[in-house]
C-alpha positions as CSV (number, residue, x, y, z in Angstrom):
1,X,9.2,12.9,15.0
2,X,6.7,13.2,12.2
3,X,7.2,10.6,9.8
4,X,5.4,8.9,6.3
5,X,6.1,5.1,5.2
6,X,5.2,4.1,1.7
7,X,5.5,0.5,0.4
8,X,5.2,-1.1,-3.1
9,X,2.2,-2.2,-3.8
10,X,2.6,-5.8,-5.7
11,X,-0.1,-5.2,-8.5
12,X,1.7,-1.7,-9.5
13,X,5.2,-3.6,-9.6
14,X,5.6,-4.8,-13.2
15,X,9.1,-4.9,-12.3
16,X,9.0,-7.1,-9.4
17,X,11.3,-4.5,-6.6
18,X,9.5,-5.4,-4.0
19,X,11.8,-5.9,-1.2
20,X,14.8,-5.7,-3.7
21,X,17.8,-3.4,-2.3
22,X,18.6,-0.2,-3.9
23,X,21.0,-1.0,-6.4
24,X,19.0,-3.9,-7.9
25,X,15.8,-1.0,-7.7
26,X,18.1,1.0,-10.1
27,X,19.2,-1.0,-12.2
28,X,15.4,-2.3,-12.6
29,X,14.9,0.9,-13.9
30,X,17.6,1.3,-16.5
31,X,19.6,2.9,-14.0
32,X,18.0,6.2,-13.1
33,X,18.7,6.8,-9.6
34,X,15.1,8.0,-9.0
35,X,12.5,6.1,-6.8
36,X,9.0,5.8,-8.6
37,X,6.5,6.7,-6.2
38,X,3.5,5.6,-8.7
39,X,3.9,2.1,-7.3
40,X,4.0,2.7,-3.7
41,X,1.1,3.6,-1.3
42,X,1.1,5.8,2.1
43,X,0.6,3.3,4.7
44,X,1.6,5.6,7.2
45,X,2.0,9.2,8.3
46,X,2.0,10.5,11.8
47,X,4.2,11.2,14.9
48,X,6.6,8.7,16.4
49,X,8.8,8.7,19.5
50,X,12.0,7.8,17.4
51,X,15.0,10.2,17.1
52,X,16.7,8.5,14.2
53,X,15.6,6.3,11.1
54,X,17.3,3.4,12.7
55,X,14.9,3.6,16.0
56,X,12.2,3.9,13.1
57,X,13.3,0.2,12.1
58,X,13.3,-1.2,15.4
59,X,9.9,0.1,15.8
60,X,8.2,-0.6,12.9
61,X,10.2,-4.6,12.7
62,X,10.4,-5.0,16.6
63,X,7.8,-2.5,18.7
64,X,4.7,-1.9,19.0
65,X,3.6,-0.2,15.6
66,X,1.3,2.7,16.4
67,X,-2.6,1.3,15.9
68,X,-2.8,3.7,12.4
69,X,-0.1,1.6,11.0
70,X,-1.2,-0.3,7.3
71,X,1.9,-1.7,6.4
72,X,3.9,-4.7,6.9
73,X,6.9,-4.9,8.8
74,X,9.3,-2.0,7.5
75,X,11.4,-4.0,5.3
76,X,14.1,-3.5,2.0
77,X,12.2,-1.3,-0.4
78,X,10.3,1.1,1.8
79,X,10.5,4.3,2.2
80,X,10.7,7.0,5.1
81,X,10.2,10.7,4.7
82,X,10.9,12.9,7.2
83,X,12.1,16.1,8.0
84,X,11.1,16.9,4.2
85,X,13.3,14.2,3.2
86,X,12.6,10.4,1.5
87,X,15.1,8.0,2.6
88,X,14.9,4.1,0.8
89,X,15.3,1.0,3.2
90,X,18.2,-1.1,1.7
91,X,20.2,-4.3,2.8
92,X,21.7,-2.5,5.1
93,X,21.2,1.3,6.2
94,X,19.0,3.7,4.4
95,X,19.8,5.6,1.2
96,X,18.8,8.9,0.8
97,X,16.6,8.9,-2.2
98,X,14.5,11.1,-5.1
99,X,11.0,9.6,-4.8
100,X,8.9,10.8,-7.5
101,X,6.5,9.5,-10.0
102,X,8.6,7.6,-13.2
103,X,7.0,6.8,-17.1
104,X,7.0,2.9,-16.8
């Protein structure tokens, strides 16, 4: 499966979301529903042997990350596209997410 993994980066987050679950990200943001993508960075894009996002999280938390891998442990706040879709890392599960670039 061909995947991408962004993460915040900390000096872009004025608003401090890093690793916050998805309704405390919207909130954050006057509660629009989008993700901003300004304050996130690729840290990965390539294939994976994973069928679902889940086996994603085991991978990127419990396996062995492939060697092109920037990021830290996939954790709340990150976020997966694949299959031409962006899907945010919450408490628990994955929402499936608008990630574009927001006015701060």
């Amino acid at each position: 499966m061909k995947i991408k993994v962004y993460q915040i980066n900390s000096k872009r987050d004025k608003k401090r979301i890093k690793f916050r679950g998805y309704d405390e990200t919207v909130k954050a943001q006057d509660g629009l529903p989008l993700i901003n993508r300004s304050i996130y960075d690729e840290v990965f894009s390539g294939e994976v042997e994973c069928k679902t996002l889940s086996d994603i999280y085991v991978l990127l938390n419990y396996g062995r990350c492939p060697a092109e891998y920037k990021g830290h442990s996939l954790s709340v706040s990150d976020i997966i596209q694949t299959n031409g879709e962006f899907h945010f890392v919450d408490k628990v599960g994955f929402q499936k997410v608008e990630f574009t670039t927001l006015l701060d």
